[in-house]
N, C-alpha and C positions, 0 to 999 in steps of 0.2 A: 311842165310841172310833172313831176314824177309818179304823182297819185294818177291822174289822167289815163295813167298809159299801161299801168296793170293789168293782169290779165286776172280775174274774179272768177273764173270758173273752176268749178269742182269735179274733179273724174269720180268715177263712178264704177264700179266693178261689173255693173250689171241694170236689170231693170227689178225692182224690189215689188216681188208679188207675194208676200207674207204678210197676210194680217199681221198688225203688231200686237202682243198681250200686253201690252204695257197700258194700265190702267183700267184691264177687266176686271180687277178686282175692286175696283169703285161701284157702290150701289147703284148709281146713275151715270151709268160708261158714257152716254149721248152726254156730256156734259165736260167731258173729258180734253183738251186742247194738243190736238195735232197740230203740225208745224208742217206748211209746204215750201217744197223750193221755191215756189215764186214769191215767199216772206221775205223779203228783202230791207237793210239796214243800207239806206246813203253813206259812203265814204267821205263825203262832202258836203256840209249841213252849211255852209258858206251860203249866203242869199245871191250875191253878186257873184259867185263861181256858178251857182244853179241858175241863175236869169242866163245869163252870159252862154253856159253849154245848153240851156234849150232854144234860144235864139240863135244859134247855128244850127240847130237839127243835132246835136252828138252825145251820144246817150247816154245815160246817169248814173254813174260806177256804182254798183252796190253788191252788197255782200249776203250771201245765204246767212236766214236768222239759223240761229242753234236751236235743235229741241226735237222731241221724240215726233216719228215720221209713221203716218197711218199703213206705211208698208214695209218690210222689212226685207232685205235681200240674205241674209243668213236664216237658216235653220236653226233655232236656241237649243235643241235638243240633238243637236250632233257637231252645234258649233266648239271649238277649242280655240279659248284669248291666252296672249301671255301679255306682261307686263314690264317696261324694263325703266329703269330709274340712272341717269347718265351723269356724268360730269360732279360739280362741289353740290356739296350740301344746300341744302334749302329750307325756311320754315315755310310746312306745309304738305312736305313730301308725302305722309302720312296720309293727311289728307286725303289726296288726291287718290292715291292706291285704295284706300276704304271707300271714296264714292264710286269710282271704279267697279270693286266688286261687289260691292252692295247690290248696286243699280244692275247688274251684271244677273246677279243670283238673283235677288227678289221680284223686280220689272222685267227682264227676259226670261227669266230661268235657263239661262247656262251655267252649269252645273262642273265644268274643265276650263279653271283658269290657275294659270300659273305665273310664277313669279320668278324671273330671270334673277340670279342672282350676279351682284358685283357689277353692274354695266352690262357693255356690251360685251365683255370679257367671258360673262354666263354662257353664251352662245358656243363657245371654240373650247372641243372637246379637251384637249391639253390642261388647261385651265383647269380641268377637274372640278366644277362648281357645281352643286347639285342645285336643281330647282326644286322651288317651293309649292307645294297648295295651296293655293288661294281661298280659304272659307270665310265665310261670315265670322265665326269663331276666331280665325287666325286675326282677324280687322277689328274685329271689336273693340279694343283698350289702344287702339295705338295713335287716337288724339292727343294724346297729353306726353308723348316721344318726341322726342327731335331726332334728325337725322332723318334714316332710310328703311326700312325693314329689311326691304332686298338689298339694301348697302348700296356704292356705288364704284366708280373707278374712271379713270383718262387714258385717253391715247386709244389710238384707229388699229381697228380690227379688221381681218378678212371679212369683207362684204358678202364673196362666196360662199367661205363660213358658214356666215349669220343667215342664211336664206338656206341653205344645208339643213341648218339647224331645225328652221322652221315649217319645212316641209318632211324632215323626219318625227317632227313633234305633232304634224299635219293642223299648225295652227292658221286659224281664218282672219284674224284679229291681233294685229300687233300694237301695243299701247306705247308710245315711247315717249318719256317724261325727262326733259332736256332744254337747254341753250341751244344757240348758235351753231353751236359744234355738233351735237347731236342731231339738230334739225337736217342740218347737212347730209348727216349721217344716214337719216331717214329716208331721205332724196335716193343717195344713192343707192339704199335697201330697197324700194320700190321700183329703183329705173330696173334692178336686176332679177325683181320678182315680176316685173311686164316682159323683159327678155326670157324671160323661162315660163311663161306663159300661162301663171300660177294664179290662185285667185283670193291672194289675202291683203287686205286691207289694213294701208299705214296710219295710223291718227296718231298725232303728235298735240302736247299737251306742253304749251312751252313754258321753261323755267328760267328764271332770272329772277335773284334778285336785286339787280341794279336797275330793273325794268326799263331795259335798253332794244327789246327784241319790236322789228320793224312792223309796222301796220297791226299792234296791238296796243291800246291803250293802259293799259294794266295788266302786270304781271302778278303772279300770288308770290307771296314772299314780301315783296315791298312795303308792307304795311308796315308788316312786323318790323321790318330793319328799321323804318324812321322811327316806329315807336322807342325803340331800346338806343337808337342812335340818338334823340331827346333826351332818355336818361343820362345818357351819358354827356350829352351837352349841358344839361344841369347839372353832372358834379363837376363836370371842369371848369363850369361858370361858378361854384360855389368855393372849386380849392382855389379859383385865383383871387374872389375876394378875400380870402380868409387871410392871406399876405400882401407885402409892401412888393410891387412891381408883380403880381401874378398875374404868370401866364397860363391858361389851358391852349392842348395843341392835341386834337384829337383827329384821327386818321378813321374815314370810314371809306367804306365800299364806292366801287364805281371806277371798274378800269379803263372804261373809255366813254363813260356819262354820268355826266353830275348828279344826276337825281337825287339821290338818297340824300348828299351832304349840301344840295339846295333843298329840297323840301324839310328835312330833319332842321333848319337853319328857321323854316319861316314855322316850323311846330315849338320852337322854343328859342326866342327872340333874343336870346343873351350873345348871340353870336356878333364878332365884330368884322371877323373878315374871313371869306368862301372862295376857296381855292378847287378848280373844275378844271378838268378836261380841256374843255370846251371852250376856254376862254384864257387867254395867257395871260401872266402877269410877270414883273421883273421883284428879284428881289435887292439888288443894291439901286443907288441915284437916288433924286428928291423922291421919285414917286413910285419908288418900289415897297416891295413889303415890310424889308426892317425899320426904313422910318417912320410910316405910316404907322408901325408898330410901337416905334419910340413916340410918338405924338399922344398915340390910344394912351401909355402908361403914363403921359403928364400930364393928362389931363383928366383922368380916370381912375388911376393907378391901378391899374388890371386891363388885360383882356383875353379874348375866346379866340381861339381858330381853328376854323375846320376844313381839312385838306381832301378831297377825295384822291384815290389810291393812285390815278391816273393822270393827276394833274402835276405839271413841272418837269415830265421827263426831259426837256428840254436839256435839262442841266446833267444829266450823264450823258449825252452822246460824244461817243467816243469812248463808254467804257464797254465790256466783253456784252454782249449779246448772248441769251441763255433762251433755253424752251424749256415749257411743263411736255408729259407725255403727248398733250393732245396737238403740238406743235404753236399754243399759243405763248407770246412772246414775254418772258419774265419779268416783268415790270419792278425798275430799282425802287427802292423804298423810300418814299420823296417824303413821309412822316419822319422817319429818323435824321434825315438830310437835313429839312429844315429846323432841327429840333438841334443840331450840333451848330448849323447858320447863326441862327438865332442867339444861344449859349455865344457864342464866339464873337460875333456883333457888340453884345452890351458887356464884356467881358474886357473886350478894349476900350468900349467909350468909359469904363469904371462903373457901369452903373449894375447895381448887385439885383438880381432877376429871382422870384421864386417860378420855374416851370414845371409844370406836371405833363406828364403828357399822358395820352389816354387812346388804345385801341383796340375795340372792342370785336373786330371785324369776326374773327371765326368762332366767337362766344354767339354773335347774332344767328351767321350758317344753320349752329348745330340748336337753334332754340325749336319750340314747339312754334306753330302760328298762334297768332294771337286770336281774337272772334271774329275781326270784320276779314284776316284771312281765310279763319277757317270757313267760315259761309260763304267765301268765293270762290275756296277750292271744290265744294261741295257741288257748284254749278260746274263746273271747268271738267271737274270726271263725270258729271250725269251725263253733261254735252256731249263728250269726245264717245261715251258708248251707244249713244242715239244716235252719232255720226257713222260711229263704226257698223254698229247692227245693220243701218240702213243700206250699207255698202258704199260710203263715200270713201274716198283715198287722197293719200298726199293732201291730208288737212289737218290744219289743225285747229283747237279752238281757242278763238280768241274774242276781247272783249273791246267792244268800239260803240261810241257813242250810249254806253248804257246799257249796250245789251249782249246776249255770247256771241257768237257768229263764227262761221267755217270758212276759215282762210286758207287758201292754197299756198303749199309749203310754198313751192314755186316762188311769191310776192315778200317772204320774210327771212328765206334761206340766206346769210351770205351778207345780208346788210344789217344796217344798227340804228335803233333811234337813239336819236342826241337830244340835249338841252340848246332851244335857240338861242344866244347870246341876245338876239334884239326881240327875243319874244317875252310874253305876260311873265313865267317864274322867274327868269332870271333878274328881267328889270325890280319883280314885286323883292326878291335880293335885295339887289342894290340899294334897294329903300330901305329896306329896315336894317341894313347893317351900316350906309352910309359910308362904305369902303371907298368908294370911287372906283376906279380903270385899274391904278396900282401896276399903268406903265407909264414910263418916262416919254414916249413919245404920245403921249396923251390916248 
């Protein structure tokens, strides 16, 4: 089993002999809750995987808890952070930069944080990108923005560059706030900042909003997408009743994991049939989609579908193959596909169709968070600079079992979590929309 065999440790820049200020300004500091490394969070809460690995003697994977540490390996007052924000858009991003420097000014008092602009692209003099100051001031109003303050951008930079950069800026502290691709990217920014023998500290703060990034439980962002991805399942559930044969066919997020358009599915139950990644379906024969589809419309006279972005690719191979800058692969647009299918299905059988179709995908990207984001983001950057001050490296913060914790880049670089087809959401699916398999060979 693949959780089993991770490696859970944290590198470390050094041995942290700084008192930390963080919380001297409490009337009763003895009262105040440090966090040690040996706080530990099970990977594993399974009773029969934990019976099972102490009864052979083999020892019990667990994760450093997140949170402010009784000693600190930087100096506040001569330390220098920068901040850098990668890849699409996110609700939250905001966020995350203001708990960031908040916690940064007010709890350490580092007083020199900056804010990379455009990506990683900020980094490489050519580019011509100036950097930001980072104040309290500059942070204060920008919960209620979507988007990025520092903007962002795709596609791989000179690594050399980027570490160029960072040791002409003499920063100790690099904050990098990213996906998949970015996290990678952070790998590589540290393997080259140990080859040069430098002493600054990567923490990575991962973003997805399909929350698909490996051995974290929740990504920030995600809330918000199913909240507005609900909306919009309720107006396509209300323009299909509104006509004879209405269809809604709404395309959301999730290039290579259902989440969003399985959980958005069980937040507003109008939906009749969930199209994922993760789980094929056929669309011509008895037990494809478009009759399953003509069955829903005579016996209901309407129905809901909701496709995620990544499901169906099946059906253009063999057409050109394309990249975004960051070399991820352009996935054809399986909402529009099915939406000409579908037209063209009941078009020959005679039977007159109203469809709407509905996609909201980069209206969600560019929204603000919503509250139960915004109070996760607000943990997500307190963590990552408690992580940072304290001198951990190659981590980043994530949330498992309920609580933050310091994953090593190393265990989520490079892989993806999926939706289990035979696990609890996709089966609690299958139930409430009662689609069935929706393949011919069962």
């Amino acid at each position: 089993m693949e959780l089993d065999i991770i490696d859970t440790h944290i590198p470390s820049l050094g041995v942290p002999k700084i008192p930390s200020p963080v919380g001297t300004h409490d009337t009763d500091n003895s009262s105040y809750r440090f966090v040690s490394d040996n706080d530990r969070i099970l990977i594993d809460v399974d009773a029969a995987t934990l019976r099972r690995r102490l009864d052979s003697g083999q020892e019990l994977r667990s994760f450093e808890r997140a949170g402010p540490r009784e000693k600190i390996y930087f100096d506040p007052s001569k330390l220098r952070c920068a901040l850098v924000t990668c890849g699409g858009l996110c609700p939250g991003l905001n966020d995350i930069i203001r708990s960031i420097v908040l916690e940064l000014y007010y709890g350490y008092g580092v007083r020199r944080i900056y804010g990379i602009r455009y990506g990683l692209e900020g980094f490489i003099p050519e580019c011509g990108h100036d950097v930001m100051d980072l104040l309290p001031e500059t942070v204060g109003n920008i919960l209620d923005m979507g988007g990025s303050i520092l903007g962002s951008s795709r596609g791989p930079q000179s690594i050399e560059e980027i570490v160029d950069a960072l040791e002409r800026m003499s920063i100790g502290i690099l904050f990098m706030i990213g996906g998949d691709g970015t996290l990678m990217a952070a790998t590589r920014i540290a393997d080259e900042i140990a080859q040069r023998n430098c002493k600054i500290s990567v923490i990575g703060i991962p973003k997805t909003i399909d929350n698909d990034i490996y051995m974290v439980s929740r990504s920030f962002g995600f809330d918000t997408a199913v909240e507005v991805a609900r909306q919009a399942i309720m107006g396509a559930h209300n323009e299909s009743e509104a006509y004879p044969n209405g269809i809604g066919l709404i395309k959301l997020m999730g290039r290579h994991s259902g989440f969003i358009a399985a959980t958005a599915t069980l937040a507003q139950q109008h939906v009749n049939f969930v199209l994922i990644p993760e789980v094929d379906f056929d669309l011509e024969g008895p037990q494809g989609l478009l009759q399953a589809v003509e069955a829903r419309l005579a016996l209901r006279n309407h129905a809901v579908i909701v496709v995620a972005e990544g499901a169906g690719q099946k059906y253009f191979e063999g057409w050109r193959e394309e990249t975004d800058a960051s070399g991820n692969i352009r996935l054809k647009d399986i909402g529009l596909y099915l939406k000409g299918h579908i037209q063209k299905y009941f078009k020959e059988k005679n039977i007159s169709i109203s469809l709407k179709y509905i996609d909201p995908s980069y209206m969600i990207r560019s929204l603000p968070a919503n509250a139960n984001d915004s109070v996760f983001c607000g943990f997500l950057g307190r963590g990552a600079v408690h992580a940072g001050m304290a001198g951990k490296d190659r981590t980043l913060i994530g949330h498992w079992h309920n609580h933050f914790v310091h994953v090593p880049m190393s265990a989520s670089a490079g892989k993806r979590k999926q939706v289990n087809p035979r696990g609890t959401l996709w089966s609690t699916v299958m139930e409430a929309t009662g689609q069935g398999t929706l393949r011919n060979n069962g």
